[in-house]
C-alpha positions in Angstrom: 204.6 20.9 27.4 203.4 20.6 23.7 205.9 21.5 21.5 205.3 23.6 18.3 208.2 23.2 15.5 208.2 26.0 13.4 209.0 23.8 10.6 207.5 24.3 6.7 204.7 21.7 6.6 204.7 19.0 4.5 202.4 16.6 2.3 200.4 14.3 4.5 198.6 11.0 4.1 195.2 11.8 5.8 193.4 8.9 4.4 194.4 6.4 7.0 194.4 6.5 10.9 198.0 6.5 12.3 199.5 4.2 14.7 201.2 5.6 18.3 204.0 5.0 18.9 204.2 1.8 21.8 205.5 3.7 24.7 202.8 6.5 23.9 200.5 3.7 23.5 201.3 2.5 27.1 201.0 6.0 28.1 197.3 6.5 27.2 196.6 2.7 28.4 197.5 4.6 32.0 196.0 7.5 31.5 192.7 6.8 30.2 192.3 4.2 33.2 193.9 6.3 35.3 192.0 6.4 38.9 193.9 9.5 39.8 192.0 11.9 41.8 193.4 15.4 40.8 191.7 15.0 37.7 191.7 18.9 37.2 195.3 19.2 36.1 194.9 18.7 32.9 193.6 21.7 32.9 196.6 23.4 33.9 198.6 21.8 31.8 196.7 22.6 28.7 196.7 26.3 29.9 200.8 25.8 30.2 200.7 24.9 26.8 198.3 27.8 25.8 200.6 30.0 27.4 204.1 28.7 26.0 202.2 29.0 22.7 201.2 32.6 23.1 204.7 33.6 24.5 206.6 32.0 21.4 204.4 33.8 18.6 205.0 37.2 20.9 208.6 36.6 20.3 208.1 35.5 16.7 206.8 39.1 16.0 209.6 40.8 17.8 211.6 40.2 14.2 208.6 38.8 12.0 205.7 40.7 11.0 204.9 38.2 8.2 202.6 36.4 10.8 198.9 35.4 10.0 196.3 38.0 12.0 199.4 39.6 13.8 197.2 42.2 15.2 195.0 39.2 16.6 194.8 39.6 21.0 197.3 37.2 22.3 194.5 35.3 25.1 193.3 32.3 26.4 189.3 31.4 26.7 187.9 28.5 27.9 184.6 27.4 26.8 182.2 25.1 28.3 179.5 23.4 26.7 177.0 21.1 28.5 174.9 21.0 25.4 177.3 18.6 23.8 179.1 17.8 27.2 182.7 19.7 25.8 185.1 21.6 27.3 187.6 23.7 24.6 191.1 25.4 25.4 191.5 28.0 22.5 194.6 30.5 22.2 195.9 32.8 19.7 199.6 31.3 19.8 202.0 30.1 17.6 199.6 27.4 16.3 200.7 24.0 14.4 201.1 22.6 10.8 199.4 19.1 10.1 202.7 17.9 9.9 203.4 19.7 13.6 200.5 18.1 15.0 201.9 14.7 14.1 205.1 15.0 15.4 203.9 16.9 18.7 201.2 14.6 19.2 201.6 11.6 17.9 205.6 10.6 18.0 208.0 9.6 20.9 210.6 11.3 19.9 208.7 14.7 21.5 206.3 13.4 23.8 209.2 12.3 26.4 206.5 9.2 26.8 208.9 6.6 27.1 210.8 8.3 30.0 207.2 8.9 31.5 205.8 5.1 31.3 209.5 4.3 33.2 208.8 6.6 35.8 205.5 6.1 36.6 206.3 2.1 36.1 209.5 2.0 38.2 208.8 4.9 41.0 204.8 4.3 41.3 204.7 7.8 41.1 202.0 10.4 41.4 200.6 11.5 37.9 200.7 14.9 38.9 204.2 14.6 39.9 205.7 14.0 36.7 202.8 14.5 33.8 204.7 17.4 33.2 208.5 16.5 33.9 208.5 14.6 30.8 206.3 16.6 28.2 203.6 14.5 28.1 201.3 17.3 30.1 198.7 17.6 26.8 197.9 13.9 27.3 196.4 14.4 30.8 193.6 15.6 29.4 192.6 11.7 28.5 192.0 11.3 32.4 188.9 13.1 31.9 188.1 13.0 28.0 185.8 10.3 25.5 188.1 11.6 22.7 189.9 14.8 22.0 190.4 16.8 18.8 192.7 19.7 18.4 192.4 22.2 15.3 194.9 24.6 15.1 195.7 27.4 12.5 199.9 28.0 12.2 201.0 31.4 12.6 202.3 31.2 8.7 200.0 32.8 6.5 200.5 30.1 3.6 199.5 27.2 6.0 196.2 25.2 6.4 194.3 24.1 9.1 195.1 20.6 10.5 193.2 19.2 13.0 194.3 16.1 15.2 191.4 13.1 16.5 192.2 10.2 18.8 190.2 8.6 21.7 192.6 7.3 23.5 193.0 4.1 21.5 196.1 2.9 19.2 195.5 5.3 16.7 194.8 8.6 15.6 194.1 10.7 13.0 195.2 14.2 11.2 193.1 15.8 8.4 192.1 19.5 7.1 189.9 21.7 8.9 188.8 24.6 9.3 189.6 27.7 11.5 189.9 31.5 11.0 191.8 32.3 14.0 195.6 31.8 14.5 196.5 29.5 16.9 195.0 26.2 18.6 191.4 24.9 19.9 191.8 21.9 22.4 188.2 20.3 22.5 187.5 17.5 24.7 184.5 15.6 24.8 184.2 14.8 28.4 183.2 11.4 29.7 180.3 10.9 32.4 183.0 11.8 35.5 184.1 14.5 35.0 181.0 16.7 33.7 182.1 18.8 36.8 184.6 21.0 34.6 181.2 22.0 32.3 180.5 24.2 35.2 182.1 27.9 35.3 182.7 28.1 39.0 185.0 25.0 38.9 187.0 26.2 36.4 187.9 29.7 38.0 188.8 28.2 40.9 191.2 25.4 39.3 192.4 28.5 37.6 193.1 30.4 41.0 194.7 28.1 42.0 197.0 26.6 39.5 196.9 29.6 36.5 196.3 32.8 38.2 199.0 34.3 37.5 199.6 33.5 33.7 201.4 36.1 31.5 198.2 36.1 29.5 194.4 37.0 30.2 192.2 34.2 30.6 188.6 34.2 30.0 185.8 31.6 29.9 183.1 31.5 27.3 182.3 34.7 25.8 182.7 36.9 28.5 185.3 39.1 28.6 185.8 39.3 32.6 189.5 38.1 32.8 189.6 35.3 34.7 193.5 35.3 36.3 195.5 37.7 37.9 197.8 37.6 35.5 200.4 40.3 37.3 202.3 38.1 39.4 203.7 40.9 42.6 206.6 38.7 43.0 207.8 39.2 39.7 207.0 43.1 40.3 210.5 45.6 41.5 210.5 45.5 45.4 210.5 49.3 44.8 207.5 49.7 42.3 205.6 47.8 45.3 203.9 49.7 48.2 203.6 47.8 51.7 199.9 47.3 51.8 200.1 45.4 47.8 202.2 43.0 50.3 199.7 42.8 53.2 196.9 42.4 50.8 198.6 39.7 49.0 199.5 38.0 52.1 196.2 37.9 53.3 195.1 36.4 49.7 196.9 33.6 50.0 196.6 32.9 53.7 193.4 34.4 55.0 195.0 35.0 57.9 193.5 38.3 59.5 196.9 39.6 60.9 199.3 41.5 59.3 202.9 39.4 59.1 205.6 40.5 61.0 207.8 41.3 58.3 208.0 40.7 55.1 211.0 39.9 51.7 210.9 40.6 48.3 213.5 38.5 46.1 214.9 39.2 42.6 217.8 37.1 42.0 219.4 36.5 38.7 222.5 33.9 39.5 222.7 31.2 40.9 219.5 30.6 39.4 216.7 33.1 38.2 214.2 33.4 41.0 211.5 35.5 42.2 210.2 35.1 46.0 207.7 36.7 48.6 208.4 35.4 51.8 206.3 36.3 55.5 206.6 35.6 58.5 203.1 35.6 60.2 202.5 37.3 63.6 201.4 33.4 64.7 202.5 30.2 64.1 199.2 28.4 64.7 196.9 28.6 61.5 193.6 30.0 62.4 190.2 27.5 61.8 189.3 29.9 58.7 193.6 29.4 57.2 193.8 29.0 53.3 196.9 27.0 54.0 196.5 23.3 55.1 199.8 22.6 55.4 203.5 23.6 55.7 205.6 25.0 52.6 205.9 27.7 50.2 204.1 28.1 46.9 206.6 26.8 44.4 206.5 28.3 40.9 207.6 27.8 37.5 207.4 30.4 34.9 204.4 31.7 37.1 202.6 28.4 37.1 201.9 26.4 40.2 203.6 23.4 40.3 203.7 22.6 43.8 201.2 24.4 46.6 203.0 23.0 49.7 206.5 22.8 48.7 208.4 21.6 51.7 211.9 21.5 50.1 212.6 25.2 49.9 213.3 25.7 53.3 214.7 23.6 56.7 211.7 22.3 58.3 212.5 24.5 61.3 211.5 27.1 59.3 207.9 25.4 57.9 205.9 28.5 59.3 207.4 30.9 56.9 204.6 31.8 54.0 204.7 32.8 50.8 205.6 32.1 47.2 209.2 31.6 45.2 208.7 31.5 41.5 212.0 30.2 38.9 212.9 30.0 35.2 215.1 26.9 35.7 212.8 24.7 37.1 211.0 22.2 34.6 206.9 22.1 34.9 205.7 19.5 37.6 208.8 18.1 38.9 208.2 15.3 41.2 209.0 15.1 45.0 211.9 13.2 44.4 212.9 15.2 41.3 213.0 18.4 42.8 215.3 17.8 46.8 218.3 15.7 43.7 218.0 18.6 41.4 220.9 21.5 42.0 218.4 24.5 41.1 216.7 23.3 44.1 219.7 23.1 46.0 220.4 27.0 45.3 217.0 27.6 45.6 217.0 26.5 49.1 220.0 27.9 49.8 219.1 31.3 48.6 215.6 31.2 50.8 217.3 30.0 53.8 219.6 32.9 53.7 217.0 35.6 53.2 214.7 34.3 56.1 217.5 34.3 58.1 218.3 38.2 56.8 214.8 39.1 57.3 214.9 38.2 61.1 217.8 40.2 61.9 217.0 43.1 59.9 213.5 42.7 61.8 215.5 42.8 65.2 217.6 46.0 64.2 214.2 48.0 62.5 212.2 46.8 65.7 213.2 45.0 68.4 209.9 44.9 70.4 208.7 43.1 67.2 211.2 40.6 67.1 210.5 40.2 70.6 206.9 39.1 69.8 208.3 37.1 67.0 210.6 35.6 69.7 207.8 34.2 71.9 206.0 32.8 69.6 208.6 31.4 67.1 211.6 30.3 69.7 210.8 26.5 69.4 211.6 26.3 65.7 215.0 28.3 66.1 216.0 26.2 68.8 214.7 23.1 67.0 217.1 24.5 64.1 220.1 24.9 66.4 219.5 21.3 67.5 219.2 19.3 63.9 221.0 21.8 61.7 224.5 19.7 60.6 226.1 21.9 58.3 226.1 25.2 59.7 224.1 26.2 62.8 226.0 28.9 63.9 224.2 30.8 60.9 221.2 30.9 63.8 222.8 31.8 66.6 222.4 35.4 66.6 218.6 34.7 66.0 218.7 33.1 70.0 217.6 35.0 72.5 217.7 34.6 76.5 216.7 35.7 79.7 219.8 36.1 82.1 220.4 36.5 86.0 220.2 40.4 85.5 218.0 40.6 83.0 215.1 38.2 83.7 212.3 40.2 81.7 214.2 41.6 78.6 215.4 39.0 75.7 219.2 39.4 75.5 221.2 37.8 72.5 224.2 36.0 72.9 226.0 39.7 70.7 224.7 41.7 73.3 226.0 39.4 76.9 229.2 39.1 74.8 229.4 43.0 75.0 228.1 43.4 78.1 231.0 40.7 79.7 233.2 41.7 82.1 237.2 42.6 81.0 238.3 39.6 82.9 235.3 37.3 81.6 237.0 34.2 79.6 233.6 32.1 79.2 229.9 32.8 78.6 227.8 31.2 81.4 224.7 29.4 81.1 222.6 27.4 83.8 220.0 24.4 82.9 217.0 24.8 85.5 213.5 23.7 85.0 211.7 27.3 85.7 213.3 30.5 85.6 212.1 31.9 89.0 213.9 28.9 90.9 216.9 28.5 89.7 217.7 31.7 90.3 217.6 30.1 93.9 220.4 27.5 92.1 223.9 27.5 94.5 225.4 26.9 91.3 225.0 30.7 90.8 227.1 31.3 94.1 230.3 31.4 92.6 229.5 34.1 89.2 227.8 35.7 91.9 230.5 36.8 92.9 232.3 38.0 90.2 228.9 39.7 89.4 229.0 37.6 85.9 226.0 37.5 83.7 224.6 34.0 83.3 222.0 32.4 80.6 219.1 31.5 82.2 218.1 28.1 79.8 214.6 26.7 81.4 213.0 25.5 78.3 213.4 21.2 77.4 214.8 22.3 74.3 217.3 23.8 75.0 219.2 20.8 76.6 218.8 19.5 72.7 219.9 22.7 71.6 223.7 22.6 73.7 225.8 19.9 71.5 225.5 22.3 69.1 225.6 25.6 70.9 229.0 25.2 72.7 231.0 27.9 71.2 229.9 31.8 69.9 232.4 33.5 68.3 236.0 33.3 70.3 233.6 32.0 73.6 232.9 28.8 75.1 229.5 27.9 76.3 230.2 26.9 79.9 227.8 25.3 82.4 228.1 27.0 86.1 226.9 23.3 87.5 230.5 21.9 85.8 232.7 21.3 88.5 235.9 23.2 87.0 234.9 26.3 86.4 238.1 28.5 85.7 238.6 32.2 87.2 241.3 34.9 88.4 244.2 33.2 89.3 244.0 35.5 92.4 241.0 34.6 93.5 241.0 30.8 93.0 244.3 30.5 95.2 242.8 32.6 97.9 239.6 30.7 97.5 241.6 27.4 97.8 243.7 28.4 100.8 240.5 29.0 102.5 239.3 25.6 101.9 242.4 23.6 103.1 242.6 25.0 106.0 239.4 23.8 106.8 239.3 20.2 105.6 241.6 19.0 108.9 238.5 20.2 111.1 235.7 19.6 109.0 237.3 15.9 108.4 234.5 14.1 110.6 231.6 15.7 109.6 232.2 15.0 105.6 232.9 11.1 106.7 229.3 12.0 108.8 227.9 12.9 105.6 229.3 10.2 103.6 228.2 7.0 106.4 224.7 8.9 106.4 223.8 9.3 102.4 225.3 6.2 101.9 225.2 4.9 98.5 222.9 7.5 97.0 226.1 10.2 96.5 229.5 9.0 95.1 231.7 11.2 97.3 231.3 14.3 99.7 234.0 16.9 99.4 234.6 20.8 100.5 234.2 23.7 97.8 235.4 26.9 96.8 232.4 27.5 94.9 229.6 28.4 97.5 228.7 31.5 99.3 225.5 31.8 100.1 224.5 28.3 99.8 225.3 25.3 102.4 226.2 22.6 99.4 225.2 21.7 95.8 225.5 18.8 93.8 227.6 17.9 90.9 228.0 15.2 88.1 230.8 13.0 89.1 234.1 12.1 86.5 233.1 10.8 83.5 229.3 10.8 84.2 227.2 12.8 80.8 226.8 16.2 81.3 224.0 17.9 82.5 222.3 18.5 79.2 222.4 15.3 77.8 221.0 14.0 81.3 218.0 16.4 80.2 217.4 15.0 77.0 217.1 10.8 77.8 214.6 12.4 80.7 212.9 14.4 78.4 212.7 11.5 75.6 211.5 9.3 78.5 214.3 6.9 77.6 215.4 4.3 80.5 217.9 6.3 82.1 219.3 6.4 85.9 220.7 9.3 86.6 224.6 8.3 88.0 225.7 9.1 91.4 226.6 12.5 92.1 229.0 14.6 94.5 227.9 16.6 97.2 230.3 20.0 97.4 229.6 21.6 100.7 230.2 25.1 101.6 232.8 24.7 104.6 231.9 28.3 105.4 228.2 28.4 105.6 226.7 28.8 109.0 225.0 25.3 108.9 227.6 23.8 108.1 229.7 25.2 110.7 226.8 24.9 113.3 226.7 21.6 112.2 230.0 20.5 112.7 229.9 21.4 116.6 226.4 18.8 116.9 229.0 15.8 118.0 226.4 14.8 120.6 223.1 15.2 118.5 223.3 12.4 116.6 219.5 12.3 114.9 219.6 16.3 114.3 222.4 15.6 112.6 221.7 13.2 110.2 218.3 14.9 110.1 220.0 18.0 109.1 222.2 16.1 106.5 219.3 14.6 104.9 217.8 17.8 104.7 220.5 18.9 102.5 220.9 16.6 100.4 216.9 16.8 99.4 217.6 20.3 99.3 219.9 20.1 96.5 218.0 17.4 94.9 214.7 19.7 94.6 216.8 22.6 93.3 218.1 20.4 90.6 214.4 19.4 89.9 215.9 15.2 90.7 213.8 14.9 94.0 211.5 12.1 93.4 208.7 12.7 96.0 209.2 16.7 97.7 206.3 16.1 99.5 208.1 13.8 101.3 210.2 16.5 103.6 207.7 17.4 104.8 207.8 15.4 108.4 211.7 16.7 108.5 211.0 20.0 108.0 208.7 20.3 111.1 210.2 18.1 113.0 213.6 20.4 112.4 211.4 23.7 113.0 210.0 22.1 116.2 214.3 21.8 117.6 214.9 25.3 116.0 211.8 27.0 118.1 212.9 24.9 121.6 215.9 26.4 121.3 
């Protein structure tokens, strides 16, 4: 921003144009060949300067009423003039001294043009990025300008009027004017591209959209219809602020025709001063008719737009959130890179992250057939965040929800299975299936079966992405019913265990049947306290990935075989039993064994070609109907 040193002013030498400094010279060279696109920011940044000028004669009055025309309106206008083809930002601020305009305009030492020119040299940076950042955003303006002369009238009553010339070349120049009115005219003559800002609705919307919500009114020409806002609601107490001020505002900035699902208000004074509305639309898809093009929040500073689709507020698994966050401590267009090294940013994204996660539980407690909704719709980017967050996704785990083996139709979170766990429960049980309805058919769900334990039904491809980092909630493991070792009541796994050895002696030639018949597609055949109702069920072997990770290099269509597996069979199933006692039937048999086997292969959504059973199956119903 301009600065205004509210210094005496001194004796100048206006009879001879003054040199730039060389780094400010560089700085015009850029600027006035600049083939930047967003030409219209200069006019926010002259507006930023009206407005830092208006705030610091407001305060100047607070202890001095020895200020020229202090009952003057503190305003901004903006006044186009195709006549002459200018374009002047006038405000009754502070104002400047001849001697101010020289060293605000015209000297290094407070333009911060040096440290631009590196930027922009080193970093190829975007203008708009950093025009600001250094306090070079009044030279902007020579993007779209022939020449430019500011005439300004200092808020001390002794001073004169000054006014500053320079077209963009090596000099410029500083002599008396005139001017009743406190404070400082920006006229720009503007050159033949950029005649577009003569016209009025071009300048309300750059205003809109970069200015609306300046502390002070803004008008163009002589009409006194205020442009801006001007009352930002975010900067409003949550409690002076009634619920349809919100939806109205929401639908302002979004056009989105549905109310959000919930809504935040922030005031935070420490870590850093902030201001925030935050929603959480009732869809994550942006309708055809959406104001917003793109993902990220509104970033303010001082209630100036500085960034429209500020991605570095929030994770990205949270890009659907809407709405603005507004801070003191952050400097006028900080660039990209700027803004994810600085710390207020850091707490900034820190703070937001929080509240969104806040907002989503309190959203579950006020209404849980709401959250449901929001459930449905939004569970791919809280699983996404489960899956890439590194430093602490546990902080999203009670924002899961599941459907379970008794619960199929209702959303359960992992709080309320915990509670609902049987006293003897150790673990909390989850199986990986590729629809819902069918593995419920899964032999893997034999054994809780039995000990009538709940089990998280996990159907979706992302959840297998979401596992590494969901192994543990609270004092429970995450444990896969497909694992081999599965630990329960001592009781029950010796008696289950006794059971089994005292069939392996008989059921010895039918498992080396099994084995001889498979063949190479299985890496072992073994008995298993672990089915009921099921004849057998596949399992990974020692040392092969787990399950989930299996999931993932299938789902990322990386080259991946999926290793041998063991075939556990059910030594007291009645096929198995029956089959055991067809010595003489030798193609039944290994009919019936390949049956199996494909069997457990389609329940585990591995079987290659299904349709392919379908000889064996009639063939196996044609036996089963002679006898």
């Amino acid at each position: 921003m301009m600065e205004r040193n509210q210094m005496k002013d001194q004796p100048l030498d206006m009879s001879q144009p003054m040199a730039f400094k060389a780094e400010t010279k560089q700085l015009l060279n850029i600027l006035v060949h600049s083939l930047y696109t967003e030409r219209e920011i200069f006019l926010r940044e002259l507006i930023s300067n009206a407005s830092d000028a208006l705030m610091r004669v407001d305060f100047e009055m607070l202890t001095n009423r020895d200020v020229y025309e202090a009952d003057s309106p503190l305003e901004i206008r903006i006044t186009p003039n195709k006549d002459d083809g200018t374009l002047t930002i006038s405000d009754t601020g502070i104002g400047m001294t001849g001697t101010e305009l020289v060293e605000n305009l015209g000297t290094i030492a407070h333009s911060g043009a040096r440290a631009f020119v590196e930027a922009v040299k080193e970093n190829n940076e975007n203008l708009s990025d950093v025009i600001g950042q250094f306090g070079v955003g009044f030279y902007s303006a020579f993007m779209v300008a022939d020449w430019i002369k500011v005439v300004s009238k200092s808020y001390q009553p002794e001073s004169e009027v000054a006014s500053w010339y320079s077209d963009g070349s090596d000099t410029f120049t500083v002599s008396e004017d005139s001017k009743e009115q406190r404070g400082t005219s920006v006229i720009i003559k503007l050159n033949n591209e950029s005649t577009e800002f003569l016209e009025e609705y071009r300048l309300k919307s750059i205003i809109a959209k970069h200015s609306n919500f300046i502390a002070y009114p803004i008008y163009i020409g002589d009409d006194n219809e205020q442009i801006n806002r001007q009352t930002a609601l975010w900067r409003q107490q949550p409690q002076q602020v009634k619920i349809d001020e919100y939806e109205e505002f929401y639908k302002q900035i979004t056009l989105d025709f549905e109310k959000p699902l919930t809504h935040a208000h922030m005031v935070v004074d420490a870590p850093v001063q902030m201001y925030a509305l935050l929603f959480i639309p009732g869809n994550p898809e942006k309708h055809i008719f959406s104001a917003r093009r793109d993902d990220g929040l509104q970033l303010y500073s001082r209630k100036v737009l500085i960034q429209d689709y500020c991605k570095d507020l929030l994770p990205e698994y949270f890009r659907f959130v809407e709405g603005v966050v507004d801070s003191e401590d952050i400097p006028l267009n900080v660039s990209r890179e700027s803004v994810q090294a600085t710390r207020v940013m850091v707490n900034l994204k820190k703070l937001v992250t929080s509240k969104v996660i806040d907002i989503l539980k309190r959203l579950d407690k006020k209404d849980s057939e709401q959250y449901a909704k929001f459930w449905e719709a939004y569970a791919r980017y809280i699983k996404q965040g489960v899956a890439i967050e590194q430093s602490e996704p546990e902080s999203l785990y009670p924002l899961l929800r599941f459907h379970t083996t008794s619960q199929s139709e209702k959303w359960v979170s992992l709080e309320d299975y915990v509670q609902a766990m049987k006293p003897d429960q150790k673990d909390i049980y989850y199986i990986l299936g590729d629809d819902e309805k069918s593995v419920l058919y899964s032999p893997h769900l034999d054994v809780v079966k039995h000990y009538d334990y709940e089990v998280l039904l996990l159907t979706d491809p992302l959840d297998a992405f979401m596992l590494p980092h969901l192994n543990k909630f609270g004092d429970y493991n995450l444990i896969n019913v497909a694992t081999a070792e599965l630990e329960f009541p001592e009781e029950e796994e010796k008696k289950a265990e006794d059971e089994v050895s005292t069939s392996v002696d008989e059921l010895l030639g039918l498992i080396d049947r099994f084995k001889s018949t498979l063949g190479d597609r299985i890496s072992d055949v073994r008995l298993s306290d672990r089915l009921s109702n099921s004849p057998a069920r596949l399992v990974d072997a020692e040392g092969a990935p787990k399950q989930e990770m299996q999931r993932v290099y299938r789902y990322l269509d990386k080259e991946f075989t999926v290793p041998k597996m063991v075939l556990e069979i059910n030594p007291s199933h009645p096929i198995i039993t029956r089959l055991n006692e067809l010595d003489n039937e030798g193609e039944l048999v290994d009919a019936v064994i390949e049956q199996i086997y494909e069997d457990t292969l389609l329940i585990e959504g591995l079987h290659p070609d299904p349709a392919s059973m379908i000889p064996r199956i009639q063939k196996l119903i044609e036996v089963a109907i002679q006898n």
